[in-house]
MIVOKOL-647201 format. One record per residue (C-alpha): residue in three letters; z, x, y; residue number from 0. Coordinates in pm, 1 decimal, padded with zeros to 6 digits. Each point is the difference from the previous one (the first is absolute). Layout:
BEGIN
PT | ala | Z | X | Y | NUM
...
//
This chain:
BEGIN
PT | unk | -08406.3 | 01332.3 | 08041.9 | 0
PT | unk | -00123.6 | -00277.1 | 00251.5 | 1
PT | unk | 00304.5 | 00062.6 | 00211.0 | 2
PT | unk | -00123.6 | 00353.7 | 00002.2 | 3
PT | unk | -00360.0 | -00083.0 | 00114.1 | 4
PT | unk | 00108.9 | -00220.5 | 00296.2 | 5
PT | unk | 00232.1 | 00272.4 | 00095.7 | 6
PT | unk | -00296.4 | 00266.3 | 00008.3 | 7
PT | unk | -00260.4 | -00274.2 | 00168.3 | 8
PT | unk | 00219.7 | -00071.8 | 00248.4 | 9
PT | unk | 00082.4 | 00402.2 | 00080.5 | 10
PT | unk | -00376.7 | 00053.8 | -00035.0 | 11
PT | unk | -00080.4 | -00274.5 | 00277.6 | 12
PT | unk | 00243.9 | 00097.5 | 00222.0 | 13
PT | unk | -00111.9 | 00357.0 | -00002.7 | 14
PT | unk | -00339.3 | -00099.1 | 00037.1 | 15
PT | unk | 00081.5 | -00211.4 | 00319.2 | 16
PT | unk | 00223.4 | 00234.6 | 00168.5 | 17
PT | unk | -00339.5 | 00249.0 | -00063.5 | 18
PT | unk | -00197.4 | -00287.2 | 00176.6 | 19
PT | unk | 00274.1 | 00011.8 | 00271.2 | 20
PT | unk | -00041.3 | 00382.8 | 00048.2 | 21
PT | unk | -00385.3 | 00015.7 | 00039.6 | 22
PT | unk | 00034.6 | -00297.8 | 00267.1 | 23
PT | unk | 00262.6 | 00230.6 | 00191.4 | 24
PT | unk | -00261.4 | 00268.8 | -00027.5 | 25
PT | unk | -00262.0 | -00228.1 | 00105.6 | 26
PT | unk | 00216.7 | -00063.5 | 00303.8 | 27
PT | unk | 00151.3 | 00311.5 | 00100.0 | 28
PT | unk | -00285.0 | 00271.6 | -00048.6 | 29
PT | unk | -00148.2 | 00160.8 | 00245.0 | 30
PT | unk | -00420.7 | -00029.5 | -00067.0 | 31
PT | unk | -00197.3 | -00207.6 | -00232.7 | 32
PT | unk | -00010.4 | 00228.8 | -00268.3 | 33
PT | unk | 00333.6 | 00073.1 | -00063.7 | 34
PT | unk | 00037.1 | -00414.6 | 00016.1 | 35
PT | unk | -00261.8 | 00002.8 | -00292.1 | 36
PT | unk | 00169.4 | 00235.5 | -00181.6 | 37
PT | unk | 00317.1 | -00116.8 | 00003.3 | 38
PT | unk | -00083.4 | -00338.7 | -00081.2 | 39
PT | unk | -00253.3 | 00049.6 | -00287.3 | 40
PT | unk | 00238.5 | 00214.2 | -00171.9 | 41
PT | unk | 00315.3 | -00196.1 | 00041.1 | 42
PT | unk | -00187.4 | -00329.3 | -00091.0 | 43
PT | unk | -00150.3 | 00159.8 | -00331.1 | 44
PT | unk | 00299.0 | 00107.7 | -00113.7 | 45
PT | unk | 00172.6 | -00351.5 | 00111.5 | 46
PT | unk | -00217.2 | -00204.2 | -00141.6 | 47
PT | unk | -00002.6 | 00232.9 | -00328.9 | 48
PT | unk | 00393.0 | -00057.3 | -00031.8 | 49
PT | unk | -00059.8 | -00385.6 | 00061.0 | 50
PT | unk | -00250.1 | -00002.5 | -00283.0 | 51
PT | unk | 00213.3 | 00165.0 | -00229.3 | 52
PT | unk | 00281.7 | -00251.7 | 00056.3 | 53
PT | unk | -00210.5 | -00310.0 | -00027.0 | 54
PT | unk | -00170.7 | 00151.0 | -00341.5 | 55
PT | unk | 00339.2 | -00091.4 | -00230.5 | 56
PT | unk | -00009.3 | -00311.2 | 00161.0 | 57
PT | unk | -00301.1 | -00128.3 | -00159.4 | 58
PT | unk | -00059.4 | -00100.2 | -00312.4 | 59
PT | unk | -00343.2 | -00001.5 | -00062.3 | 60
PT | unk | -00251.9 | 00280.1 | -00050.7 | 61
PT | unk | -00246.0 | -00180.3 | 00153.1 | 62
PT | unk | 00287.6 | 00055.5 | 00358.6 | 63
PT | unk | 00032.4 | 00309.4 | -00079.2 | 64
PT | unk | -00338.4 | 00069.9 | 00007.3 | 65
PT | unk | -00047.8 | -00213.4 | 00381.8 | 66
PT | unk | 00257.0 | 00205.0 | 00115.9 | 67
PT | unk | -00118.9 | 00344.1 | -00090.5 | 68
PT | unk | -00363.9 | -00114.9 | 00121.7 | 69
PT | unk | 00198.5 | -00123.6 | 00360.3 | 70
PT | unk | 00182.4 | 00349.2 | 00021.5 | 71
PT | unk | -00329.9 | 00168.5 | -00070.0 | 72
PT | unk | -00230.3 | -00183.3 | 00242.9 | 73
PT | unk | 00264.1 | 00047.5 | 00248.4 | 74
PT | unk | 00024.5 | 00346.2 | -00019.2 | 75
PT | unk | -00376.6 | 00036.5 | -00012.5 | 76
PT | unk | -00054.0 | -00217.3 | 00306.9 | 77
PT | unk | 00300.2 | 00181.6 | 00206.8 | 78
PT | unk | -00133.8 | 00296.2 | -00078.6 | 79
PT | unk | -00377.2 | -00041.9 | 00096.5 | 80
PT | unk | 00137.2 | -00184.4 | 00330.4 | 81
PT | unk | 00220.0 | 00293.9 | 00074.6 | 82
PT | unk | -00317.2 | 00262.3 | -00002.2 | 83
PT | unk | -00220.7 | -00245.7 | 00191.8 | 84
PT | unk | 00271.6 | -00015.4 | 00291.8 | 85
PT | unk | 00071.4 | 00342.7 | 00012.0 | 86
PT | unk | -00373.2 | 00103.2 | 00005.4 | 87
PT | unk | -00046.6 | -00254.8 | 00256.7 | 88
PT | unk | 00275.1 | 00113.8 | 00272.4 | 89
PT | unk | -00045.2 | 00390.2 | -00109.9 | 90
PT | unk | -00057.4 | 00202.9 | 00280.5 | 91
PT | unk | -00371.2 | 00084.6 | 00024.9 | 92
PT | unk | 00041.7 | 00440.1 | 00030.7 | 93
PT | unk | 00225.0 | -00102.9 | -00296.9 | 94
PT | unk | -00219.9 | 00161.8 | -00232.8 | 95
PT | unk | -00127.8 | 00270.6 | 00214.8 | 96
PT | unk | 00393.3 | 00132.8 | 00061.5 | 97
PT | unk | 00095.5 | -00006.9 | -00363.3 | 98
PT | unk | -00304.0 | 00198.3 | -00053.8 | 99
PT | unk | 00070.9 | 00255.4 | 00259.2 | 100
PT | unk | 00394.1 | 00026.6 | -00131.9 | 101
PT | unk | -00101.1 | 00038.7 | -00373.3 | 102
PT | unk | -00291.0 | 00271.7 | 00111.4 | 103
PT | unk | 00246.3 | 00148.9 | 00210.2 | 104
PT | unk | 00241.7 | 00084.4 | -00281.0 | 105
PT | unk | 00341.7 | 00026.3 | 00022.7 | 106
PT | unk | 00182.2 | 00122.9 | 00299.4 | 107
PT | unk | 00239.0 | 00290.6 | -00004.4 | 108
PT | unk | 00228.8 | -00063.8 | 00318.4 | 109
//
């Protein structure tokens, strides 16, 4: 049983990373600032959700269990509130206005 734990901690961390490796390639190679953000914040919350789950069978305590949980929690809270700060902060200022205009204009029949 231990062998298969290690087995599925070590898949789980590895998946996690390589997810850490694709949001910093999105970080890199999009085009504007929110795509970056986007890219990143998903592929990190996901990463970091795999790494989680492959460090929680190697812990023994509940008292771990429950740090790591609280970790993976904050962090997603945090990533999340600091994602909608930076996109509100470089949005484009007619932003709001265009959306507006498109959703009042309906959909287009061309």
């Amino acid at each position: 049983m231990r062998l298969a734990l290690d087995i599925w901690s070590v898949f789980a961390v590895t998946l996690g990373a390589l997810f850490f490796l694709a949001g910093t390639v999105g970080l890199l190679r999009f085009p504007d600032t929110l795509t970056r953000l986007h890219a990143l914040t998903k592929a990190d919350n996901l990463g970091l959700g795999l790494v989680m789950l492959g460090l929680l069978p190697q812990v023994s305590s509940p008292l771990g269990w429950i740090g790591l949980i609280a970790v993976w929690l904050l962090t997603l809270l945090s990533g999340a509130t600091v994602g909608q700060l930076l996109a509100g902060a470089v949005r484009p200022p007619d932003w709001d206005r265009a959306s507006a205009r498109d959703r009042d204009a309906g959909p287009s029949h061309d």
